[in-house]
C-alpha positions as CSV (number, residue, x, y, z in Angstrom):
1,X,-22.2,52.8,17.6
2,X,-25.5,55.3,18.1
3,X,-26.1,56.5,21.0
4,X,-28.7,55.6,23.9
5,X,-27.8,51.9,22.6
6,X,-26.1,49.5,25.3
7,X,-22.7,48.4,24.3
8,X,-22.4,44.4,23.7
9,X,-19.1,42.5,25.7
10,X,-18.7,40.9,22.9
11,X,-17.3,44.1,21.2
12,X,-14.9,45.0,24.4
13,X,-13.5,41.2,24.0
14,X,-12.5,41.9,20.6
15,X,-11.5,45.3,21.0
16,X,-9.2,43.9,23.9
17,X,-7.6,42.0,21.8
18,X,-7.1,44.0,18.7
19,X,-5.5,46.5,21.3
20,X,-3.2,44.2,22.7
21,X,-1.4,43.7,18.6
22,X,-2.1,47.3,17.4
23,X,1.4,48.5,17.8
24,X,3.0,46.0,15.9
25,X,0.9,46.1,12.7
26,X,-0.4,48.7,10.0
27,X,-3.3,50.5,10.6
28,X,-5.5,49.9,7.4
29,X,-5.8,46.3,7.8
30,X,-6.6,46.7,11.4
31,X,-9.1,49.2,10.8
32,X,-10.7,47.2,7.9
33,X,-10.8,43.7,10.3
34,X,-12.0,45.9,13.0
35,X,-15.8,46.4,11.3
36,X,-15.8,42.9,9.3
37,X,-14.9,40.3,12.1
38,X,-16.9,41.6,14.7
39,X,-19.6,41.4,12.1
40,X,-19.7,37.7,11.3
41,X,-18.9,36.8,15.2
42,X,-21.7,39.0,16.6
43,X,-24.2,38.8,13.4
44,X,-27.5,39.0,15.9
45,X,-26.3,42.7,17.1
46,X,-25.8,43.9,13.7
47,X,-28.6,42.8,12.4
48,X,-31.3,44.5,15.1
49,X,-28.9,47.7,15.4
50,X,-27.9,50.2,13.1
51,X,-24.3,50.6,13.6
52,X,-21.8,53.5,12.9
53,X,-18.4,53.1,12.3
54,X,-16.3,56.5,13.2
55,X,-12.5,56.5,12.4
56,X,-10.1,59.6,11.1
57,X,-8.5,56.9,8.4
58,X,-9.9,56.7,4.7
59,X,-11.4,53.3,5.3
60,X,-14.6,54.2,3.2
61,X,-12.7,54.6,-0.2
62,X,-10.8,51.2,0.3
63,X,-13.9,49.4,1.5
64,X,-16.1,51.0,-1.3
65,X,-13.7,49.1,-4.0
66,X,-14.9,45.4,-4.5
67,X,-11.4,44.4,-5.4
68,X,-9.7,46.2,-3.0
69,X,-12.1,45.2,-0.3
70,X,-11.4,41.7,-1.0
71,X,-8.3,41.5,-0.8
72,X,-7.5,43.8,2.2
73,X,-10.2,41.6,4.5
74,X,-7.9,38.5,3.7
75,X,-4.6,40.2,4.2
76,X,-6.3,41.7,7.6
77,X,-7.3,38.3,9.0
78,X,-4.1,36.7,7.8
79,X,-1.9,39.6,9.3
80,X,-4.2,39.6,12.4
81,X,-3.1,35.5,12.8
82,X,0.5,36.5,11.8
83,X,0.3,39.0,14.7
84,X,-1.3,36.9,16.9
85,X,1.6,34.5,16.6
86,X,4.3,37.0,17.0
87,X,3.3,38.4,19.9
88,X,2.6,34.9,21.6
89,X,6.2,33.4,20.8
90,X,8.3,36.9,20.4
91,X,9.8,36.7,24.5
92,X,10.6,40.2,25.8
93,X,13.9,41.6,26.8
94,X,12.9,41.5,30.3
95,X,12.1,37.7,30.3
96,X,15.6,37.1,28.6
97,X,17.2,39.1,31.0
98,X,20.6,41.7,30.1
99,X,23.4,38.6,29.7
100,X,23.7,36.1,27.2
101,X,21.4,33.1,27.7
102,X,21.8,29.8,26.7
103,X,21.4,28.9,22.9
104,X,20.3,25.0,23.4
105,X,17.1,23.7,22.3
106,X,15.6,21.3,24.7
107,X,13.1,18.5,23.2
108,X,11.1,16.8,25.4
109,X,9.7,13.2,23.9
110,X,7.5,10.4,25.2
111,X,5.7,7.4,23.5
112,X,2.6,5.3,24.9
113,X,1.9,2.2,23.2
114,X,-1.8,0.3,23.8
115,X,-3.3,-2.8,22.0
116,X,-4.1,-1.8,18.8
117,X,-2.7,1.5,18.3
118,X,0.3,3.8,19.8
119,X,1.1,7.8,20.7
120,X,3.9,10.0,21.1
121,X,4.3,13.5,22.5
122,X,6.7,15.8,21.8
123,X,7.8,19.1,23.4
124,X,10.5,21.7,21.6
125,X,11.4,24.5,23.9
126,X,13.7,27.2,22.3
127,X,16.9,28.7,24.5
128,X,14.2,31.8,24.7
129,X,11.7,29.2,26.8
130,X,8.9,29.4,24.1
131,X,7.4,25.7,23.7
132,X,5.9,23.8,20.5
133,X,4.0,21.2,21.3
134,X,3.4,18.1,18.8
135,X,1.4,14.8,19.4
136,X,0.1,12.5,16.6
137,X,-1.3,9.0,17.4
138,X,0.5,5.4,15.6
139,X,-2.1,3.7,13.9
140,X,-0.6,0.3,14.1
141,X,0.6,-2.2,16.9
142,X,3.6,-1.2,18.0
143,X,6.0,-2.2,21.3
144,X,7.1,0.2,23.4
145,X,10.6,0.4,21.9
146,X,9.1,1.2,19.0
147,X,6.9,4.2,20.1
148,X,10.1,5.7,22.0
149,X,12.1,5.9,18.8
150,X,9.0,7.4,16.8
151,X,9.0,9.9,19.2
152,X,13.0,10.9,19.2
153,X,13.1,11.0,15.0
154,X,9.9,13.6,15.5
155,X,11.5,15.2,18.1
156,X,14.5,15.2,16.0
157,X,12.5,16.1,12.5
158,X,10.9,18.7,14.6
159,X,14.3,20.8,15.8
160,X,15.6,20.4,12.2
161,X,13.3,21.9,10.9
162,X,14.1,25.3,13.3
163,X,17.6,25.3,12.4
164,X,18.4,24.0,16.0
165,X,22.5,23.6,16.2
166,X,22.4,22.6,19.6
167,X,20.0,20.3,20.8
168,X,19.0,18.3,24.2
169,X,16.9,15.2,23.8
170,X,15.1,14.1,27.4
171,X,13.1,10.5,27.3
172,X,10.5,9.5,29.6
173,X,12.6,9.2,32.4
174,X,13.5,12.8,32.9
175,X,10.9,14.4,35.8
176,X,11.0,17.4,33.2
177,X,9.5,14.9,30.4
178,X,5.7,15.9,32.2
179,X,4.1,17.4,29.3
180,X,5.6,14.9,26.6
181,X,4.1,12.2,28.5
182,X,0.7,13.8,28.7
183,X,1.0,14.3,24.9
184,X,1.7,10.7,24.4
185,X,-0.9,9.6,26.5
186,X,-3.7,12.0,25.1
187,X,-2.3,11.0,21.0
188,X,-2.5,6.6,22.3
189,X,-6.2,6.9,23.5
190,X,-7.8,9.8,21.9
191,X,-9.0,8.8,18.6
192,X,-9.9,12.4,17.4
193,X,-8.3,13.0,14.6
194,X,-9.4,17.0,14.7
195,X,-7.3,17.0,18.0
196,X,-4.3,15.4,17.1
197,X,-1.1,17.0,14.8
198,X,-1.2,13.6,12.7
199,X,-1.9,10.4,12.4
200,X,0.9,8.0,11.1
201,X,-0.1,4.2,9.8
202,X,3.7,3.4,9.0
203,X,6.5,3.3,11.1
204,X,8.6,6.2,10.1
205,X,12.1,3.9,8.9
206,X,10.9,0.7,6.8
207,X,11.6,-2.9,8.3
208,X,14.7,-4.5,6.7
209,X,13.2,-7.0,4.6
210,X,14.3,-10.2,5.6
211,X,15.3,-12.5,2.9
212,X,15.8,-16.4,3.2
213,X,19.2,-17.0,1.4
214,X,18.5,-20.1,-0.2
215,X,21.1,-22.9,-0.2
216,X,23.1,-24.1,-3.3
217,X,22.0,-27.8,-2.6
218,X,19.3,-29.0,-5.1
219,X,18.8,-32.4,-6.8
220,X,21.6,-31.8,-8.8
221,X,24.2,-31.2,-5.7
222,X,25.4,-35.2,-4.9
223,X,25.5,-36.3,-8.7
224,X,27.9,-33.4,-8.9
225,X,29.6,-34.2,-5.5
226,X,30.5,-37.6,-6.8
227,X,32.7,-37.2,-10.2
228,X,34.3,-34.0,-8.6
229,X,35.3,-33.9,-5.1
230,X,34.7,-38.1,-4.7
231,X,31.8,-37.4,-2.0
232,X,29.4,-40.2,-1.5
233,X,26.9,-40.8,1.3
234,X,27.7,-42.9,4.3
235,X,25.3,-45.5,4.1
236,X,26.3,-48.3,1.6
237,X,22.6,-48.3,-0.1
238,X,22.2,-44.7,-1.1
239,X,25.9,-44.6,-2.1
240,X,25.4,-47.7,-4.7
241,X,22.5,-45.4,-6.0
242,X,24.5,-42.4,-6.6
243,X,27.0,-44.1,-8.0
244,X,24.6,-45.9,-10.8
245,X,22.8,-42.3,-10.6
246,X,26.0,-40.4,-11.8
247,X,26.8,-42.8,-14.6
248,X,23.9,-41.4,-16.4
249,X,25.4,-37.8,-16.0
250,X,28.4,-35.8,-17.2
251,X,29.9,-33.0,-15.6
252,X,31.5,-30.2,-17.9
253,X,32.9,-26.9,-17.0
254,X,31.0,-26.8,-13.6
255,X,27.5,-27.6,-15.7
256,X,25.4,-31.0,-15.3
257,X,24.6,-32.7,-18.5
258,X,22.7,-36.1,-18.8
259,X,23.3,-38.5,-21.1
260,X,20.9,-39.9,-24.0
261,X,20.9,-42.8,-26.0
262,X,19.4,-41.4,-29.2
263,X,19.5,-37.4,-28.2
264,X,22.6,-35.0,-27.6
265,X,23.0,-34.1,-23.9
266,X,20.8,-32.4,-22.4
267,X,21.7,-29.5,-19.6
268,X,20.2,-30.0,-16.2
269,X,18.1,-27.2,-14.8
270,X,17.5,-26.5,-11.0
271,X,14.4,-25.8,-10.1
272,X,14.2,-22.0,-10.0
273,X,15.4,-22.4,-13.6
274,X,12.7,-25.5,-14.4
275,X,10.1,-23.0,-13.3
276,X,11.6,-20.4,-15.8
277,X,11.4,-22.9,-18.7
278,X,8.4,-24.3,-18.6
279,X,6.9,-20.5,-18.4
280,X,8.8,-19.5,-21.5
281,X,8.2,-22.1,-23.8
282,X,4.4,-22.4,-22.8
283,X,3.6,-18.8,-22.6
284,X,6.3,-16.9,-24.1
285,X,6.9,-15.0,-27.5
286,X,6.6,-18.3,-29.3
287,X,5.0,-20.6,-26.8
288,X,1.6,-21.4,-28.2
289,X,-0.1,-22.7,-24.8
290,X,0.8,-26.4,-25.8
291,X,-0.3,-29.3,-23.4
292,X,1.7,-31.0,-20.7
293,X,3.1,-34.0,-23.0
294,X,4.0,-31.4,-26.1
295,X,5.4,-29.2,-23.4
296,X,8.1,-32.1,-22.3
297,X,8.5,-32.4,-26.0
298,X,9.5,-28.9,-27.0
299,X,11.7,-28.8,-23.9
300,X,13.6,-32.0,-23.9
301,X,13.9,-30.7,-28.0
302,X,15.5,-27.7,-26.8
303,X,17.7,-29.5,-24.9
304,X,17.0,-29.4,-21.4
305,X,16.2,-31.9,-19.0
306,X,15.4,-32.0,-14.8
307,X,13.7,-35.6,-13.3
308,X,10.2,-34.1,-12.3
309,X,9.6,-32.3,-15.6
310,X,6.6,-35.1,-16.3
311,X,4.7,-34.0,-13.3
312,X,6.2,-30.0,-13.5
313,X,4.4,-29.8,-16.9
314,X,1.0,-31.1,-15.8
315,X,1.0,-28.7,-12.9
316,X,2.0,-26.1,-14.7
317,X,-0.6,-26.7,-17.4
318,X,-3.4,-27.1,-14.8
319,X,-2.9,-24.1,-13.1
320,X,-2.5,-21.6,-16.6
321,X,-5.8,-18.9,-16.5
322,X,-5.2,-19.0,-20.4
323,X,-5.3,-22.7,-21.0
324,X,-8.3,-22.5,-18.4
325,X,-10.7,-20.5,-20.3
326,X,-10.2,-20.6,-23.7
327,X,-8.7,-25.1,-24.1
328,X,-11.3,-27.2,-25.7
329,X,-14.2,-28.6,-23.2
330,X,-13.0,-32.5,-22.5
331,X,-15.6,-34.8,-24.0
332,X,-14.3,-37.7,-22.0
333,X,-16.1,-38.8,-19.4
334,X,-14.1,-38.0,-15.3
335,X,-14.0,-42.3,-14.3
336,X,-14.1,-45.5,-16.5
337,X,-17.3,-46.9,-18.0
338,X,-18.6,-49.6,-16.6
339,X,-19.5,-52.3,-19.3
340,X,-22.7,-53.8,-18.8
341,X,-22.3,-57.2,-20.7
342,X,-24.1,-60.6,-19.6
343,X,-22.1,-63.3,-21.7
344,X,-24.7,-66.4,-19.8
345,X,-27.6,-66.1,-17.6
346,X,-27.7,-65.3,-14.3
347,X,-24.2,-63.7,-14.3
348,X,-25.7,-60.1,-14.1
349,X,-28.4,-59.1,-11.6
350,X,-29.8,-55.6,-11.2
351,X,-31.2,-54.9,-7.4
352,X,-33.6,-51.6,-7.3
353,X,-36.7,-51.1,-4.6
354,X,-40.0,-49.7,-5.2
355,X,-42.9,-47.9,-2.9
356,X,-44.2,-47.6,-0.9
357,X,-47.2,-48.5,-1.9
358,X,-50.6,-48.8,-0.4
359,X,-50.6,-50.6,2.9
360,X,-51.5,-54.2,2.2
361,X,-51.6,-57.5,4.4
362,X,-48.9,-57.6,7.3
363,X,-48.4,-54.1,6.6
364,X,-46.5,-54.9,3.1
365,X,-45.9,-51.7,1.2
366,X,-42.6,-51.9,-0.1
367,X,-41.2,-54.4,-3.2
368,X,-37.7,-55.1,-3.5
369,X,-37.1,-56.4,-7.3
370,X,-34.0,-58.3,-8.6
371,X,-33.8,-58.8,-12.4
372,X,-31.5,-61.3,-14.6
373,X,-29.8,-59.0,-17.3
374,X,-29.7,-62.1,-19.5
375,X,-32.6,-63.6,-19.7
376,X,-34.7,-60.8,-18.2
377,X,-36.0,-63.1,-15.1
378,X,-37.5,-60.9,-12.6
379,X,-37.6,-62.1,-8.8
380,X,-39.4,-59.7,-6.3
381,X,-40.8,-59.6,-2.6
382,X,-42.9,-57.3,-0.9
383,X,-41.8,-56.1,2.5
384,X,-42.9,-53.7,5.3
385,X,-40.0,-52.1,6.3
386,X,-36.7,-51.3,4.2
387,X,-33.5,-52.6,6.5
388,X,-30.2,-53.5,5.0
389,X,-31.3,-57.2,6.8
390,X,-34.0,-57.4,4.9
391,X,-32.5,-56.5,1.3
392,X,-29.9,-59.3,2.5
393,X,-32.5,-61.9,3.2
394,X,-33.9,-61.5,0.2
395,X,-30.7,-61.8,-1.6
396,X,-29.8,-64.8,-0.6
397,X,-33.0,-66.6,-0.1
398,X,-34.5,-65.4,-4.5
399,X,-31.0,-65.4,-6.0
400,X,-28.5,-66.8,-4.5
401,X,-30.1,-70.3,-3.5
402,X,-32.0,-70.9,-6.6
403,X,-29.7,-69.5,-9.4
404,X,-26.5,-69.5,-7.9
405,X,-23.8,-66.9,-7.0
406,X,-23.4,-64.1,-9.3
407,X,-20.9,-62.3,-10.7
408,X,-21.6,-58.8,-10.9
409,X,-24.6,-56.7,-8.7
410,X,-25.8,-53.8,-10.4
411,X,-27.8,-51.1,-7.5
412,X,-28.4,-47.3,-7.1
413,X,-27.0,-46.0,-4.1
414,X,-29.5,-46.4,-1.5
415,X,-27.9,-46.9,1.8
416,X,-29.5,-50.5,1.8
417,X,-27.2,-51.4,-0.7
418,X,-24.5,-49.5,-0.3
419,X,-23.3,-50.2,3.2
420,X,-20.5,-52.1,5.0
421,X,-22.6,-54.9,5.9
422,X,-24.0,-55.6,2.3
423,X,-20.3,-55.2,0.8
424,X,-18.9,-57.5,3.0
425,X,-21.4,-60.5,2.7
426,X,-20.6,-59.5,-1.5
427,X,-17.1,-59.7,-0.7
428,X,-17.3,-63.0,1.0
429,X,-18.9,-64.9,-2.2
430,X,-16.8,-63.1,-4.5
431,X,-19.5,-60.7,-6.1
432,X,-18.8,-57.1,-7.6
433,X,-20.9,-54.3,-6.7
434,X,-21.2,-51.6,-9.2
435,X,-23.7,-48.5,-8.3
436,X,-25.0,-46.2,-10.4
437,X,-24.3,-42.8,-10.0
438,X,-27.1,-40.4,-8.7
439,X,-25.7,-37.9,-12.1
440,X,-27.2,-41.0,-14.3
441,X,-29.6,-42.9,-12.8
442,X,-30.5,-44.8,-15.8
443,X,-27.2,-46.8,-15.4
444,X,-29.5,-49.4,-13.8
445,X,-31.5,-49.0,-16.5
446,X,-32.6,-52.8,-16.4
447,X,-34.6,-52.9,-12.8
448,X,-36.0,-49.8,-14.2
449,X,-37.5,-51.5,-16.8
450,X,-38.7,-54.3,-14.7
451,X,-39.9,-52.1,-12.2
């Protein structure tokens, strides 16, 4: 540096520590570091001060090469991190003393478990006394059981991987587990992942998977019961069933067969292998996507045979994504038609209600119409208000009492027609209600006519 310039600390700090590691490495890369860390650390100085660099080493040929350079400023920052860890973990003979110390490896491990997440901490100290320190946080629920034995197969992983032959494990309850526990702590509720050694969102040995062991016992298990080992159930009734049950079946070398008046016996399937059956012949190399009645057909044909393969086939067929999107569109309509025939007059009546309407005398704006589909007689009477009393009245008063009790009643469905009280006085004189539905209105077709 020139002279008559004041000296930054920030150069002594680094030349402190550069002096601290200089007997252990080479001099070049030292040298060359010396000049290109301070540089990008204390840019400010450099950049208001000229700066001299004075050294008795050939540092300006190496620098003055652009391939060279390069690759001596990496090996200088990464032998200046080599040294750094060597001299921080390399004990002197003083600290180990002149007799032979102990060879054990000590790990130190502690788990904290929360809520929603989980931490261990672990501490490996060497027979030298040097320590490694490792925490990473659990990120899943997990008991404390579970968090202690995370933190042993680290601890574990951790001396294996120093070629530890002799190792001491201390849990949580050790007074000596301090730092472990800290660890642990820090890892469970610290959700920086720049200050944690890893984060782990599985536990480290997989859950068994636990697997229901289904029984043996299906439909087929008491018809078989009964022809070979004579079982039966004890009450009287279901044992006269199985009995005319199993007279339908045939038992042969350990395998169900049922018996068929026109057809050769056909092997019983449990349902595992039902399932299996139905998939092949409806979707395998020659299944051809076949409905639910041609299904039973090719499968029966085959010469197979379980009691709900009716209703297994239409399931099956429903639920197909194949069937779904490319089958014909159904032309037929979801419920039954509803014929609208009149064989004599005054069988049929159609029940609608127009308005309202401009306010006449007694505050009539309404009309409720009834119409004959025979002979196209139209009854109607104005009203004020719309009540399910009112529609009733009129009923009964214009059609009921001067052309007798119909047959059938043909409505939309307004809630003064379609209500409890309305079906039960229909009910009572032994009249059908049939509404229209709101998808095709014209269904009452004939009081919209009259209307």
């Amino acid at each position: 540096m020139s002279e008559g310039l004041p000296r930054p600390e920030g150069l002594s700090h680094y030349s402190s520590i550069i002096k601290s590691v200089r007997a252990r490495r080479r001099a070049v890369p030292i040298l060359s570091g010396v000049p290109t860390h301070p540089s990008r650390k204390l840019r400010h100085y450099f950049q208001v001060h000229v700066i001299n660099v004075v050294t008795d080493h050939l540092l300006k040929k190496a620098m003055n090469k652009l391939e060279a350079a390069g690759r001596l400023i990496q090996n200088a920052i990464k032998a200046q991190a080599l040294a750094d860890f060597i001299a921080e973990f390399t004990p002197s003979y003083e600290d180990l003393g002149e007799g032979e110390y102990n060879k054990k490896w000590v790990v130190h491990v502690d788990g904290s478990s929360t809520l929603y997440a989980g931490g261990i901490g672990v501490v490996l100290q060497s027979p030298e006394g040097d320590k490694l320190k490792y925490k990473a946080r659990l990120q899943y629920q997990a008991t404390n059981n579970e968090v202690e034995n995370e933190a042993i197969l680290k601890g574990l992983e951790l001396a294996k991987s120093v070629e530890a032959d002799s190792i001491l494990v201390l849990g949580d309850f050790q007074e000596e587990n301090v730092e472990a526990n800290n660890l642990a702590k820090e890892a469970s509720t610290n959700e920086a992942v720049d200050e944690l050694d890893a984060v782990q969102y599985m536990p480290s040995i997989d859950l068994p998977e636990m697997l229901q062991i289904k029984g043996d016992e299906n439909w087929m298990t008491p018809i078989m019961s009964y022809p070979k080992d004579g079982r039966l159930p004890e009450e009287k009734d279901e044992a006269r069933k199985l009995k005319v049950k199993s007279a339908r079946y045939i038992l042969m070398d350990e395998v169900l067969y049922k018996k068929g008046f026109s057809q050769p016996l056909l092997r019983c399937l449990a349902p595992d292998e039902a399932n299996y059956m139905l998939r092949e012949v409806h979707e395998g190399a020659c299944g051809n996507h076949s409905g639910a009645r041609s299904l039973v057909h090719k499968v029966i044909h085959n010469g197979f045979y379980w009691p709900t393969i009716q209703a297994d086939a239409k399931a099956y067929v429903k639920v197909c994504d194949q069937c779904q999107r490319f089958s014909n569109i159904p032309r037929q309509p979801a419920e039954y038609l509803t014929p609208m025939m009149a064989p004599w007059p005054f069988r049929q009546w159609g029940l609608d209600i127009l308005g309202p309407f401009p306010t006449g005398t007694r505050q009539m704006k309404f009309l409720v119409v009834g119409i004959d589909y025979f002979t196209k007689w139209v009854e109607a009477e104005p009203l004020a208000k719309i009540t399910q009393q009112n529609v009733k009245n009129f009923f009964w008063k214009n059609i009921v009492c001067r052309f007798g009790v119909p047959r059938v009643l043909v409505s939309d469905n307004g809630r003064q027609f379609d209500n409890t009280s309305f079906r039960e006085f229909c009910e009572q004189f032994g009249m059908k209600n049939h509404y229209s539905s709101p998808s095709h209105p014209q269904a009452n077709g004939q009081a919209e006519v009259a209307n």
